[in-house]
MARBANU-822976 format. One record per residue: residue in one letter; x, y, z of N, C-alpha, C in turn. Coordinates in steps of 0.2 Angstrom, whole numbers, plus 5000, padded with zeros to 4 digits. Layout:
N
SITE   aa    n.X    n.Y    n.Z   ca.X   ca.Y   ca.Z    c.X    c.Y    c.Z
SITE    A      X      Y      Z      X      Y      Z      X      Y      Z
...
! end
This chain:
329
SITE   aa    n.X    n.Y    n.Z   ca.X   ca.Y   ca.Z    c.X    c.Y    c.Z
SITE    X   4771   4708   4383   4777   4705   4386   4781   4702   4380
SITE    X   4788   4703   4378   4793   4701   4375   4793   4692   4375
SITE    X   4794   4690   4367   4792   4682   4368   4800   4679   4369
SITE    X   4802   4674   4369   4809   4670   4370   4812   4670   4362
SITE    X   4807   4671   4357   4810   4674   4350   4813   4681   4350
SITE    X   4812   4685   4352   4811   4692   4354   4820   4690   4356
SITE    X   4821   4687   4359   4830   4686   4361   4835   4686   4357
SITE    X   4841   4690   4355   4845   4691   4350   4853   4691   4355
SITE    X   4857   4688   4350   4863   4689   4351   4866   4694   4355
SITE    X   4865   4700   4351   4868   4705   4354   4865   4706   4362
SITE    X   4859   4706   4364   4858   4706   4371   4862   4700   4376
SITE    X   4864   4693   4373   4867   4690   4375   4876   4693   4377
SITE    X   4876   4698   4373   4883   4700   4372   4883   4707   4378
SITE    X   4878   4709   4378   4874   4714   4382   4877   4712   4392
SITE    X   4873   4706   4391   4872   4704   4398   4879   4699   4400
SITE    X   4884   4699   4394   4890   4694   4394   4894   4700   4397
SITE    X   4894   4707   4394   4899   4710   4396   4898   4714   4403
SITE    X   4888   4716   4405   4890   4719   4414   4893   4714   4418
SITE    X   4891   4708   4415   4892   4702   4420   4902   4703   4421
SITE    X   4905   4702   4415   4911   4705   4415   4913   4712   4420
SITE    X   4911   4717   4418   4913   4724   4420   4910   4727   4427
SITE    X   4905   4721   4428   4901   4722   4435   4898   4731   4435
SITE    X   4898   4733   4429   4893   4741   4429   4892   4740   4422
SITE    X   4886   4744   4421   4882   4746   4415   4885   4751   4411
SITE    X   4888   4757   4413   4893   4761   4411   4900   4756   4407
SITE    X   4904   4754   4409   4908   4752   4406   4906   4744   4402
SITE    X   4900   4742   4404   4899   4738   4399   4898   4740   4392
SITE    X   4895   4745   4394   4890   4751   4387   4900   4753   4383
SITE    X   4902   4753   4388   4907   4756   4383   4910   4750   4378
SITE    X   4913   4745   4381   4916   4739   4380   4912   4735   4372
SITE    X   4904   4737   4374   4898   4734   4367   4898   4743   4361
SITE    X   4901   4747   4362   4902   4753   4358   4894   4754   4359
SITE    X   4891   4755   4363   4884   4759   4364   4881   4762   4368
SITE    X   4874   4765   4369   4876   4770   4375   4872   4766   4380
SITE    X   4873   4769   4386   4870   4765   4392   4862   4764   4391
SITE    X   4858   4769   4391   4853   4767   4391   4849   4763   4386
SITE    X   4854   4761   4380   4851   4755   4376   4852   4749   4377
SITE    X   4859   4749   4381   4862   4743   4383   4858   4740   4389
SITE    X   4856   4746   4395   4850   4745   4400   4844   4742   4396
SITE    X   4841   4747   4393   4834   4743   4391   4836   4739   4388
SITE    X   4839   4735   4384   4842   4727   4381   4842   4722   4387
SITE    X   4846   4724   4392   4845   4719   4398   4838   4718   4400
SITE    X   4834   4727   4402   4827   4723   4406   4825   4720   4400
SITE    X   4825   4721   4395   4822   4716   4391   4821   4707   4392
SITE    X   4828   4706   4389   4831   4698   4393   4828   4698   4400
SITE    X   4828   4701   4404   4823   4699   4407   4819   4698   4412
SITE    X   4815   4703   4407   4808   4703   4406   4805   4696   4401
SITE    X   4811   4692   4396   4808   4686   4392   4809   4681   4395
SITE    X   4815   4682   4400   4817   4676   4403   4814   4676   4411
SITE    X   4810   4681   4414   4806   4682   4419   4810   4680   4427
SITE    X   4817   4682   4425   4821   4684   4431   4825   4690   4432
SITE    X   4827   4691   4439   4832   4698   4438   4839   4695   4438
SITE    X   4844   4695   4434   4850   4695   4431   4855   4698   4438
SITE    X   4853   4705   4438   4860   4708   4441   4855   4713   4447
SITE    X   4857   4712   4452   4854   4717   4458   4859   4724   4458
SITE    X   4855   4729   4455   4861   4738   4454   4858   4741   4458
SITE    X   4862   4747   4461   4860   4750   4464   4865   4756   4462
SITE    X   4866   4762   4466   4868   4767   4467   4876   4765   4464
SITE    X   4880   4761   4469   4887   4759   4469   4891   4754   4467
SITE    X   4885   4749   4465   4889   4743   4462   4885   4738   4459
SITE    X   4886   4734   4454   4882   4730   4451   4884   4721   4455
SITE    X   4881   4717   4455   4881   4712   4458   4876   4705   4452
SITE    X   4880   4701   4450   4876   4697   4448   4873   4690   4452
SITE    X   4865   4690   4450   4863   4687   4453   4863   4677   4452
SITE    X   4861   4674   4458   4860   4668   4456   4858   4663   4449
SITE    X   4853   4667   4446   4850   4665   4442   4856   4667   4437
SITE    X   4859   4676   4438   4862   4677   4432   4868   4674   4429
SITE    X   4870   4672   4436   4876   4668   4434   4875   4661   4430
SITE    X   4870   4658   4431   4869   4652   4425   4866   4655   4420
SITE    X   4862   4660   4418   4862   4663   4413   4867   4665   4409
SITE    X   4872   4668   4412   4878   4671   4410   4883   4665   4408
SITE    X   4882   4658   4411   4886   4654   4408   4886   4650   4405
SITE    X   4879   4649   4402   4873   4647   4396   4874   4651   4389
SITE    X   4874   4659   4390   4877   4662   4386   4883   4664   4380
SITE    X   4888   4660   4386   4893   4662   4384   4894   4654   4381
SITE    X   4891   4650   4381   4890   4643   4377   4886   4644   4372
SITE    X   4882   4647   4373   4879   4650   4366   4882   4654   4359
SITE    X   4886   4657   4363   4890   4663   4358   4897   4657   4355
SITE    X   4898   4654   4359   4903   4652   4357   4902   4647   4351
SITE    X   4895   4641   4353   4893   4640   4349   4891   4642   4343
SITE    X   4889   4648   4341   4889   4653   4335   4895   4654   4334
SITE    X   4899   4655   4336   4905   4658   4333   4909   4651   4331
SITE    X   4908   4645   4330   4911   4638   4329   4906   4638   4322
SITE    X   4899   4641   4322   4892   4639   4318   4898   4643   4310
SITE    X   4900   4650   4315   4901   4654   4307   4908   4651   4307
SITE    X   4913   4647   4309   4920   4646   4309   4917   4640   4303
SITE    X   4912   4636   4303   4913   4630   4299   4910   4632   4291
SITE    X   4906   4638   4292   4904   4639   4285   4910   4645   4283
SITE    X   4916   4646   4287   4922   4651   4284   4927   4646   4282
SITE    X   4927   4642   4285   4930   4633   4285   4929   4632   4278
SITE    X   4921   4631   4276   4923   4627   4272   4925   4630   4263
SITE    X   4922   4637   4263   4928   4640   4260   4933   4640   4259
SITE    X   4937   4641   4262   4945   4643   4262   4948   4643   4270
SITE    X   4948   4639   4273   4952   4639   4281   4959   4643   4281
SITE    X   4964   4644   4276   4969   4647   4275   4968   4655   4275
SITE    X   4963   4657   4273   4960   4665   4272   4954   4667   4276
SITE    X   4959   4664   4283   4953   4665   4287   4959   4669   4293
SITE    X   4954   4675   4297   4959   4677   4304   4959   4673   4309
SITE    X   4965   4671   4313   4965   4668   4319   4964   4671   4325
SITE    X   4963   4671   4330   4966   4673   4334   4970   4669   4340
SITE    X   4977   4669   4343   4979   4663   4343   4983   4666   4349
SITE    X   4983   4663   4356   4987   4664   4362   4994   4662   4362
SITE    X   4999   4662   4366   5006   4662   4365   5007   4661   4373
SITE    X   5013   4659   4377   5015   4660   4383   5020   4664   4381
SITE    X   5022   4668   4388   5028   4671   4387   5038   4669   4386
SITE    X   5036   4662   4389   5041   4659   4390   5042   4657   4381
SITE    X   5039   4656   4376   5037   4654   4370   5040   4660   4367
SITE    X   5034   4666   4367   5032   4670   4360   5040   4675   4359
SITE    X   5045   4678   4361   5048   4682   4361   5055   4677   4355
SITE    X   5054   4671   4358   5058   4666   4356   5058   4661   4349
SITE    X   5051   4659   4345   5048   4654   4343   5042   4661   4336
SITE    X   5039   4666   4339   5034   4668   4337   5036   4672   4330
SITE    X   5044   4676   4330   5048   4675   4323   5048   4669   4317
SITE    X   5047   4664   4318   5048   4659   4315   5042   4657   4314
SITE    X   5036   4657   4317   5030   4654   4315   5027   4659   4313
SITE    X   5029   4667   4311   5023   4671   4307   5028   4671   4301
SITE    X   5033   4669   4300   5037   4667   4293   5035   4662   4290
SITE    X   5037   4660   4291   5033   4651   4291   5024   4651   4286
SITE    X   5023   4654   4291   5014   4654   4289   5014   4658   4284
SITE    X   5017   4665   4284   5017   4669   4279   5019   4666   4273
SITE    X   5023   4660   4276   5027   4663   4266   5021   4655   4263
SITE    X   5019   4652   4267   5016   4647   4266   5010   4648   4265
SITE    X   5006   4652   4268   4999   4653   4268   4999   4660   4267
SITE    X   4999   4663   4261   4999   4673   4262   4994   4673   4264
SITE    X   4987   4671   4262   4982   4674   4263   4980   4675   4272
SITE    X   4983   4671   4275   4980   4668   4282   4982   4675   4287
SITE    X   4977   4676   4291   4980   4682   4295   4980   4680   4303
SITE    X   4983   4681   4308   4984   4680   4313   4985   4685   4317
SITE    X   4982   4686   4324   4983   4690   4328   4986   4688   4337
SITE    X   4989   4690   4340   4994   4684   4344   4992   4689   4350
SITE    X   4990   4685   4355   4989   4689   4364   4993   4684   4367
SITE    X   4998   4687   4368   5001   4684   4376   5000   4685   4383
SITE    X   5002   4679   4385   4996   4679   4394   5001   4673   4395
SITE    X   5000   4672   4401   5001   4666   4406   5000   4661   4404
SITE    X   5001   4656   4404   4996   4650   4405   4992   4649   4407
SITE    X   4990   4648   4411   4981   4649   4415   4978   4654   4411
SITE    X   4979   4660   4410   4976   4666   4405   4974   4664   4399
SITE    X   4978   4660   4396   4976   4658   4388   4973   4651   4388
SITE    X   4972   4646   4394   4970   4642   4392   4963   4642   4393
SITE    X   4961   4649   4398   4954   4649   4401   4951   4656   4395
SITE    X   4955   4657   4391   4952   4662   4385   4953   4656   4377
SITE    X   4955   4650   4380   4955   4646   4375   4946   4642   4375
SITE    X   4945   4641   4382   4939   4640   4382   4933   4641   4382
SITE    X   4934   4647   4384   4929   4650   4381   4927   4653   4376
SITE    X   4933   4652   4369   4931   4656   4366   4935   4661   4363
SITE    X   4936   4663   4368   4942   4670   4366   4949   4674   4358
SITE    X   4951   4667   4361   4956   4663   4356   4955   4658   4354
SITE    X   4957   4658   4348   4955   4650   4345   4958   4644   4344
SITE    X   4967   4646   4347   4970   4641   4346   4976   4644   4351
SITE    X   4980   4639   4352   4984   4643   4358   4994   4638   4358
SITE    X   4997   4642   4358   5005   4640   4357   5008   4639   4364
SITE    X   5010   4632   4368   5010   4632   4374   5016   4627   4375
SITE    X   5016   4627   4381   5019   4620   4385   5014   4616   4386
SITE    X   5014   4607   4387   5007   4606   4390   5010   4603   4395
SITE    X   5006   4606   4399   5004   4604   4407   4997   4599   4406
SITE    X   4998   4599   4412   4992   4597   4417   4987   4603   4417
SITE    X   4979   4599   4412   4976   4608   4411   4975   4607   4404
SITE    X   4981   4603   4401   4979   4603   4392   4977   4597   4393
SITE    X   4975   4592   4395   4973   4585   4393   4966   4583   4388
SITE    X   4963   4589   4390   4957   4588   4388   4957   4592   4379
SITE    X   4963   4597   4377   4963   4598   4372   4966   4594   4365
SITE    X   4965   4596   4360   4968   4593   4354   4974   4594   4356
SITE    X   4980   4593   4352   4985   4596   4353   4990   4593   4345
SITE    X   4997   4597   4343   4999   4592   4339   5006   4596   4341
SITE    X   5010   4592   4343   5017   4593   4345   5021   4597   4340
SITE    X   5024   4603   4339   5029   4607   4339   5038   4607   4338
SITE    X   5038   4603   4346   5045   4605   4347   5045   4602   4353
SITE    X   5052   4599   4355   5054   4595   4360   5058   4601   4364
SITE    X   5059   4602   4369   5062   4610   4371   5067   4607   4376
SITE    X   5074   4603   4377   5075   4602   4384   5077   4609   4388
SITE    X   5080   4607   4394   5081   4611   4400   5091   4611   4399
SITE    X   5092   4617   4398   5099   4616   4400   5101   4622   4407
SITE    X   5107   4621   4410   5109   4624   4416   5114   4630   4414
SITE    X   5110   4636   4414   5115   4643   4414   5117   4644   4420
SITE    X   5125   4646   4421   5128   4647   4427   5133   4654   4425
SITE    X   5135   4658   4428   5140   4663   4431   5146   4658   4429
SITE    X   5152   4662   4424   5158   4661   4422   5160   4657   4429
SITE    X   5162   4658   4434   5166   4657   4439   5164   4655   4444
SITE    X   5158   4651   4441   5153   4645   4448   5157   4639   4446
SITE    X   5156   4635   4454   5160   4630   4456   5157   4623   4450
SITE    X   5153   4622   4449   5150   4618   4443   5151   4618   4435
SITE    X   5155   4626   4434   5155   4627   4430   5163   4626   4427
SITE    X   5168   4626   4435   5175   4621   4435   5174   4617   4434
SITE    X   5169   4616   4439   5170   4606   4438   5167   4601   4433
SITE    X   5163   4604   4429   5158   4601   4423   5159   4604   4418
SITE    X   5165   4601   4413   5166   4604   4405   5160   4600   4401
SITE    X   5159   4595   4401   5153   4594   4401   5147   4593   4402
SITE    X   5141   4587   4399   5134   4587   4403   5136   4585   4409
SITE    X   5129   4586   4413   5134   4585   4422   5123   4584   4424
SITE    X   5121   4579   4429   5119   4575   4430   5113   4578   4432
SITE    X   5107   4579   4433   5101   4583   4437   5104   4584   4442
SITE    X   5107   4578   4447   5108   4578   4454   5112   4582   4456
SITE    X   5118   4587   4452   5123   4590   4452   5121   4598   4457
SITE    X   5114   4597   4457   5110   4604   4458   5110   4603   4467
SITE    X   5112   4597   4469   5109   4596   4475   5113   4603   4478
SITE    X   5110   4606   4482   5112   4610   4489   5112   4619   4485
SITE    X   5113   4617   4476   5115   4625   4473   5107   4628   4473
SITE    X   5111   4635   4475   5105   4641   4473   5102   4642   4467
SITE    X   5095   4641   4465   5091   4641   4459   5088   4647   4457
SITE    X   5088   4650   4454   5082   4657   4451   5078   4654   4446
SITE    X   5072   4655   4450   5067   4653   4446   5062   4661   4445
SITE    X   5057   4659   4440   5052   4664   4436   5047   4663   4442
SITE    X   5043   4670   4442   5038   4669   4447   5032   4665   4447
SITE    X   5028   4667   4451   5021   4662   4453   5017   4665   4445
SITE    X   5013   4660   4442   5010   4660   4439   5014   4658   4428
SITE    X   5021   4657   4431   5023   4653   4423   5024   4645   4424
SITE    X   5021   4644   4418   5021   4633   4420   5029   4634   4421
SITE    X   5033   4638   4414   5039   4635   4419   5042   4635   4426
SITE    X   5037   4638   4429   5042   4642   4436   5040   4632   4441
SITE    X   5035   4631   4438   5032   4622   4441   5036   4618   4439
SITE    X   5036   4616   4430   5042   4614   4429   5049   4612   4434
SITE    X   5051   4620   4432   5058   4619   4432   5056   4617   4443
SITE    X   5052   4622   4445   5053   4620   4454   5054   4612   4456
SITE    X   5049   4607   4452   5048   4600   4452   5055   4598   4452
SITE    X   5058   4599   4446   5063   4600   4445   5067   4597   4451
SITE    X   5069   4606   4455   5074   4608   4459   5072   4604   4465
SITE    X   5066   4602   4468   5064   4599   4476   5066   4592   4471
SITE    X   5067   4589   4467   5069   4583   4466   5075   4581   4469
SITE    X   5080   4584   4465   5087   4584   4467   5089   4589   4473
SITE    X   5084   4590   4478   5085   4595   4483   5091   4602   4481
SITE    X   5089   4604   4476   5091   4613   4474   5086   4617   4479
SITE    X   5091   4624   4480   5086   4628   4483   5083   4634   4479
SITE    X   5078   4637   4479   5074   4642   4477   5080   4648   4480
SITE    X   5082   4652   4475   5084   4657   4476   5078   4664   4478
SITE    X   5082   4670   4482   5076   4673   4486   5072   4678   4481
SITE    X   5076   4679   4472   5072   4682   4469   5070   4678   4465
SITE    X   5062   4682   4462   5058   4679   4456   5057   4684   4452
SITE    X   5060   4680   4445   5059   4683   4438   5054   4686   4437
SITE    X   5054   4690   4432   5046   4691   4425   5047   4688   4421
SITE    X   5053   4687   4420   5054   4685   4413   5061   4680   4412
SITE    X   5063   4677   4406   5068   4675   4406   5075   4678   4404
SITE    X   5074   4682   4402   5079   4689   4400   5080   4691   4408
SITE    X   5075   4691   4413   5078   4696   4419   5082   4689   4423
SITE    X   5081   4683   4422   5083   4678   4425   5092   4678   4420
SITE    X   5093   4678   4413   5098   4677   4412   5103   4683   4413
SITE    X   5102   4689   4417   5105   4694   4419   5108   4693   4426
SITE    X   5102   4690   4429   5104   4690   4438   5109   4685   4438
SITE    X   5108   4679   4434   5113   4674   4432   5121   4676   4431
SITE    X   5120   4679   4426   5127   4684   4425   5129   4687   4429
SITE    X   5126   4690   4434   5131   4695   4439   5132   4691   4445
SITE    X   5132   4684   4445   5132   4677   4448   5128   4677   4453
SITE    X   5122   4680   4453   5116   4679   4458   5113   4671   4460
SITE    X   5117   4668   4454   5114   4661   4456   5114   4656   4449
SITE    X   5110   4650   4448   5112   4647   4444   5102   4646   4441
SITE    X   5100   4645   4436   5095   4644   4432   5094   4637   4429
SITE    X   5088   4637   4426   5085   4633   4420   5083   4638   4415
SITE    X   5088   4635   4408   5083   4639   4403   5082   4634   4397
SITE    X   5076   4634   4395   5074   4632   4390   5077   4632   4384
SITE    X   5081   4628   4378   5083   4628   4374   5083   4634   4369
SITE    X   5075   4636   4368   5073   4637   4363   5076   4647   4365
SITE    X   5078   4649   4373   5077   4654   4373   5085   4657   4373
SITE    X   5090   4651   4373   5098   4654   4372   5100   4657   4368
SITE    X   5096   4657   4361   5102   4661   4354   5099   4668   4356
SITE    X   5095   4672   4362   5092   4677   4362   5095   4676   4370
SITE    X   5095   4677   4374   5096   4676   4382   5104   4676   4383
SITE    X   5106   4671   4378   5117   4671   4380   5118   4672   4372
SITE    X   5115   4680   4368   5117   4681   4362   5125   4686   4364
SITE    X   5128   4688   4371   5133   4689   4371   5139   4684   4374
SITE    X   5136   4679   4373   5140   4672   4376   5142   4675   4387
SITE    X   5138   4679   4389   5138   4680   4395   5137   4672   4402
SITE    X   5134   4670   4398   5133   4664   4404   5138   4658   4400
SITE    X   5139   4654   4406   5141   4647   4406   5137   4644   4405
SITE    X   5136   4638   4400   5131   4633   4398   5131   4624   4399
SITE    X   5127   4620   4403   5128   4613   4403   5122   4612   4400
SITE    X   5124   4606   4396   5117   4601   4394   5117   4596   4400
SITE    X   5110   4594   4400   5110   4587   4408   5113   4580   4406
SITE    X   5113   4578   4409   5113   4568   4405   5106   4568   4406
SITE    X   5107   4561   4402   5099   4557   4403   5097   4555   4410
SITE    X   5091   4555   4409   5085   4558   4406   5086   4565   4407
SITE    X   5085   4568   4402   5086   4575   4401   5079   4577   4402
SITE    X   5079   4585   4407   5073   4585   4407   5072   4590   4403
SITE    X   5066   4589   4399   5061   4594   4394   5057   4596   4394
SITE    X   5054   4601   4389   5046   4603   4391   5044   4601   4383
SITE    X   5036   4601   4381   5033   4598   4375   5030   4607   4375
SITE    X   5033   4608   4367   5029   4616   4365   5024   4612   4361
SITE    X   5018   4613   4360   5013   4611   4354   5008   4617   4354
SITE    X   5005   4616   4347   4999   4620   4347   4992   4616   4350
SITE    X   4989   4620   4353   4983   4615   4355   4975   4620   4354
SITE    X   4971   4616   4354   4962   4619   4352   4957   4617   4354
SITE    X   4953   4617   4355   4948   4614   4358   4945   4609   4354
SITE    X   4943   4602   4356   4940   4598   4351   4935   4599   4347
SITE    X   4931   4603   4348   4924   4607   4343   4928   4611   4340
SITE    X   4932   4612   4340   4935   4617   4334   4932   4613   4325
SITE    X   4930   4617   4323   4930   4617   4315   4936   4615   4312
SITE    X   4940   4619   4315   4947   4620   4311   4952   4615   4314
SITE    X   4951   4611   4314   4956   4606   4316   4958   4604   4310
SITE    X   4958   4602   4304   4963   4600   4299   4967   4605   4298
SITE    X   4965   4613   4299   4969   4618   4297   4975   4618   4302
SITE    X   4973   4618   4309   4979   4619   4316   4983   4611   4311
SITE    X   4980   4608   4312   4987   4603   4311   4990   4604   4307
SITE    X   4988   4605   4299   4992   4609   4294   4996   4611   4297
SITE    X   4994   4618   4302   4998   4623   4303   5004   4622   4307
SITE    X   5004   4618   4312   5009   4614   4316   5016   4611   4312
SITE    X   5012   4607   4310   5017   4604   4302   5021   4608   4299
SITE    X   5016   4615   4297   5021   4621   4296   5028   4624   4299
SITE    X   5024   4622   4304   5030   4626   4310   5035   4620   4312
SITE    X   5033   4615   4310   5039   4607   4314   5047   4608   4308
SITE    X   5042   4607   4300   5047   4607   4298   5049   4616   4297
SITE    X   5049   4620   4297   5051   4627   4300   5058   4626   4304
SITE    X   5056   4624   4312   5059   4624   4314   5065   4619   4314
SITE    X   5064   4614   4310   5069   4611   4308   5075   4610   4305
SITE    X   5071   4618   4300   5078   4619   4296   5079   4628   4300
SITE    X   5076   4628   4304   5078   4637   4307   5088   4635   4310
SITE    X   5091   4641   4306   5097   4644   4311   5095   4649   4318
SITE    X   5090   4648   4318   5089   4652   4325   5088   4644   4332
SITE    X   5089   4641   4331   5083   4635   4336   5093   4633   4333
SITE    X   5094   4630   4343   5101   4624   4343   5102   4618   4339
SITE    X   5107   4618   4337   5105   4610   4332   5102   4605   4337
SITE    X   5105   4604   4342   5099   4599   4347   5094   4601   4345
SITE    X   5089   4604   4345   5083   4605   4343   5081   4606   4338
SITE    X   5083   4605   4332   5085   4603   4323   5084   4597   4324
SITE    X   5087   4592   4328   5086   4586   4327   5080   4583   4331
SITE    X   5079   4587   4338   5073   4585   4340   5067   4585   4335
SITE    X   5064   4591   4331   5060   4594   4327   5059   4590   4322
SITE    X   5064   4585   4318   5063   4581   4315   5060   4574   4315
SITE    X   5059   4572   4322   5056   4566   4325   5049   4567   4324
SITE    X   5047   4562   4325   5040   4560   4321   5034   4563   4325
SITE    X   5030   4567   4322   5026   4572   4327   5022   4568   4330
SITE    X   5020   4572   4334   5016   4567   4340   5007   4572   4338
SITE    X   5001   4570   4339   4995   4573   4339   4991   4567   4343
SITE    X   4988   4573   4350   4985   4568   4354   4980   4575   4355
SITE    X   4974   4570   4361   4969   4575   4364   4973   4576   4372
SITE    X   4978   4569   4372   4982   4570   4378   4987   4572   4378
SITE    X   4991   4576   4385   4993   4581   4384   5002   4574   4388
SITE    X   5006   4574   4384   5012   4570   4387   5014   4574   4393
SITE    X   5020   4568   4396   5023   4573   4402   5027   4577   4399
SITE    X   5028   4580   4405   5031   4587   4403   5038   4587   4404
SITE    X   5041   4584   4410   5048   4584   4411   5050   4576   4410
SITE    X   5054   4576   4407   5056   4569   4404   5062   4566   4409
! end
């Protein structure tokens, strides 16, 4: 019988992915090897750990009781290796080292121009690879491992990360040329201005669609009856006067680059969202993220892409916490 030294990574990697792919077959593919070696690596595990992992049969694969806390022990394992080899690539050279590094969507099409410029002309050696997802998506591939650091809003959900502030992001009101607010307010014009107007928000699943909702049920605004994907598909419906929006500062010089929509900033308290890069505390790499952040502060600073309000915000004195500030000011 196989001893508990007899246990290697790669089987840990083995039984990480059917648990993922819930079949043998597509596991095998996903680890680049063939099913029968990926098979007998499982009964092996165990066979040393002297439980059965996953109940298979003809149809479907199911992970068993045991295996689920095996498989979560695992993935604490691996993660812990892969922080073991980040600290001796650390201490090296942290700058010539690859990231892997998550993004939201409401962020990356807007922001993601300026920080691989930034980094590049600052850090040539450094290489970075950028997956965008959701928010829930990248915080729960932050955790486990996935990604290593991640370009966000913080919500509720980052408290428990590193974090080092970016960018102050306020909220301004995109409206249709020929909306009633848009006569009456040559100026900023109040939160409460919203009461009783039709809002377009992004769908379930973006912080901002929470944000901005909190928002609108404050000053009793209504949810308009469609949901974005995106903020581009929201500054188009806006346009054809489907209704009136929040958009993020950061996303106007791209969104109203044909001066298409009418624009108000709010009065105080303005409300804002906090962009930062954030990490998980065990990270090795923390003096490099916060380098890196700094990179991106003064960047943004001096960017002609980013509205002078937020030239000036970017200049204010960076904030780094594990806690994660409010979000709408």
């Amino acid at each position: 019988m196989p001893a508990v030294h007899d246990l290697s990574i790669r089987q840990l990697e083995y039984v990480i992915a059917v648990a993922d792919t819930l079949g043998f077959h597509r596991a095998a593919e996903r680890c680049n090897v063939s099913q029968p070696t990926l098979s007998a690596q499982v009964q092996q595990i165990e066979e040393v750990l002297g439980v059965s992992l996953f109940e298979r049969d003809k149809r479907r694969v199911i992970v068993t009781t045991a295996g689920r806390e095996v498989v979560a022990r695992a993935r604490t394992v691996l993660l812990s290796l892969a922080d073991l080899l980040a600290v001796a690539a650390g201490a090296r050279d942290p700058f010539a080292s690859t990231f892997k590094l998550g993004v939201i969507p409401t962020i990356a099409p807007y922001l993601l121009p300026e920080v691989t410029q930034a980094w590049a002309k600052e850090y040539p050696a450094l290489r970075v690879t950028w997956r965008e997802e959701l928010t829930d998506g990248v915080l729960r591939r932050l955790e486990v491992g996935e990604v290593d650091a991640a370009l966000v809003a913080l919500v509720p959900g980052t408290e428990s990360l590193r974090s080092s502030v970016v960018l102050e992001d306020p909220f301004v009101l995109a409206l249709p040329p020929d909306h009633a607010l848009a006569r009456a307010h040559k100026g900023a014009l109040p939160l409460a201005a919203l009461d009783g107007v039709t809002v377009l928000l992004l769908d379930d699943g973006h912080c901002l669609r929470t944000e901005t909702l909190a928002l609108c049920s404050r000053v009793g605004a209504r949810e308009g009856g469609f949901r974005a994907t995106s903020l581009s598909t929201l500054a188009q419906m806006v346009s054809s006067g489907a209704g009136v929006t929040l958009l993020p500062t950061i996303a106007l010089a791209v969104e109203n680059r044909r001066s298409q929509l009418e624009l108000r900033a709010f009065t105080a308290p303005v409300p804002t969202r906090t962009l930062a890069l954030v990490w998980r505390p065990s990270s090795p790499y923390s003096a490099t993220f916060e380098a890196l952040a700094a990179t991106l502060r003064r960047a943004l600073a001096h960017s002609s892409a980013i509205a002078p309000s937020l030239r000036t915000s970017a200049r204010h004195q960076p904030r780094t916490s594990s806690k994660a500030p409010g979000v709408v000011r």
